[in-house]
C-alpha positions in Angstrom: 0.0 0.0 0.0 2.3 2.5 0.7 4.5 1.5 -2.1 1.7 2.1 -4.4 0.9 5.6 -2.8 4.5 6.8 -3.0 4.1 5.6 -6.5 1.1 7.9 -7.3 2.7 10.6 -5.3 5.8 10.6 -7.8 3.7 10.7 -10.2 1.7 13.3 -9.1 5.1 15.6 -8.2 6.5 14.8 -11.9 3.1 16.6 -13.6 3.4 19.4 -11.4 6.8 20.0 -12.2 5.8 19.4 -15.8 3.1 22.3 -15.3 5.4 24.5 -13.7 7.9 24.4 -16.2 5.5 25.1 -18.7 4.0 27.9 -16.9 7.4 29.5 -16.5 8.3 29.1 -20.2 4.8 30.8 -20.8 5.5 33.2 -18.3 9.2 34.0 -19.5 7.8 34.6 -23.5 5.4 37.1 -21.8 8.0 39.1 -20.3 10.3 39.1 -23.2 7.7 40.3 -25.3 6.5 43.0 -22.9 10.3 43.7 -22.7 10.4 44.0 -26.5 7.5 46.1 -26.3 8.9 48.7 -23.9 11.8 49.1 -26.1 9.6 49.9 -28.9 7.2 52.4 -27.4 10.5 53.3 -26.0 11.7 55.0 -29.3 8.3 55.9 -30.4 8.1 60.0 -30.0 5.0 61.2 -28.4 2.4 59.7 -26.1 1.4 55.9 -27.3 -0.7 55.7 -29.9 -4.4 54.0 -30.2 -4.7 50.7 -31.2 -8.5 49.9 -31.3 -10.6 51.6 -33.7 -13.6 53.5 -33.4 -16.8 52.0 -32.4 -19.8 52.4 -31.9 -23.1 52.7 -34.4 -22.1 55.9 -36.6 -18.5 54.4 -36.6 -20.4 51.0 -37.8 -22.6 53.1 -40.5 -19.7 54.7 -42.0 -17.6 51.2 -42.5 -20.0 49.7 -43.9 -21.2 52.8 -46.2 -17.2 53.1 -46.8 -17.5 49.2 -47.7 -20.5 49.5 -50.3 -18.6 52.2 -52.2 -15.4 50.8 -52.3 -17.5 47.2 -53.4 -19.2 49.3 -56.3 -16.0 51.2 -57.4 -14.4 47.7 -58.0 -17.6 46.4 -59.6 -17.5 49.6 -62.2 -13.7 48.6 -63.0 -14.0 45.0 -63.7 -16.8 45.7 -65.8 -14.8 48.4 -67.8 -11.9 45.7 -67.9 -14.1 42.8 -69.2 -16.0 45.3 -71.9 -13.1 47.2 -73.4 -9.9 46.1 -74.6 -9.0 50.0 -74.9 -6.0 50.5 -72.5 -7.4 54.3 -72.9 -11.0 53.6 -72.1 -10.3 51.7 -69.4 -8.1 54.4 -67.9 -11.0 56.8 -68.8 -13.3 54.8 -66.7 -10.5 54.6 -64.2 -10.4 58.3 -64.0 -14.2 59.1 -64.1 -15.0 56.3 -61.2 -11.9 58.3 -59.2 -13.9 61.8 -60.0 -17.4 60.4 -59.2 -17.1 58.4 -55.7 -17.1 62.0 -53.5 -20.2 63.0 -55.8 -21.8 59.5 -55.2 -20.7 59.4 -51.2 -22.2 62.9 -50.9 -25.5 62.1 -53.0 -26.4 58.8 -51.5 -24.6 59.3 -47.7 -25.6 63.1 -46.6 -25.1 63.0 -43.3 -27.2 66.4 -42.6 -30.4 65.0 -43.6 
């Protein structure tokens, strides 16, 4: 009996200090990368700078407005690219999308209304 409980006792002091080397490896990549980041923000003038972006419904709104535009603007060019084999038409269409978007982001997204 008490062969078989110093047994499991081995056993059970082997997987701890399995878990506690893992843990410090785990713990030792966390403080060399908040070391790295220190050096970083380090040479970075100025206070830090934001990670997250905005949020929030308008900031929702205005991706996915931002989204539809950009989607449509693509849409237009491959169109111009499968119906003309004009390099200069194709530019043309290029150019006029380029000149339209504020026109079309103005017309269908006023934000004053």
């Amino acid at each position: 009996m008490s062969k078989e409980r110093a047994r499991r006792r081995a056993e059970r002091e082997a997987e701890q200090a399995r878990q506690a080397a893992v843990r410090a490896g785990r713990e030792a990549r966390r403080a060399r990368r908040r070391e790295r980041a220190g050096r970083l923000a380090a040479l970075l003038p100025g206070r830090p700078v934001r990670i997250a972006g905005q949020r929030g419904i308008m900031a929702r709104r205005r991706r996915t407005q931002n989204g539809v535009v950009a989607v449509l603007f693509l849409i237009v060019q491959v169109i111009a690219w499968l119906l003309w084999s004009s390099w200069s038409a194709r530019l043309g269409v290029l150019i006029l999308s380029l000149l339209l978007v504020p026109v079309l982001v103005t017309v269908a997204f006023d934000r004053r209304s």
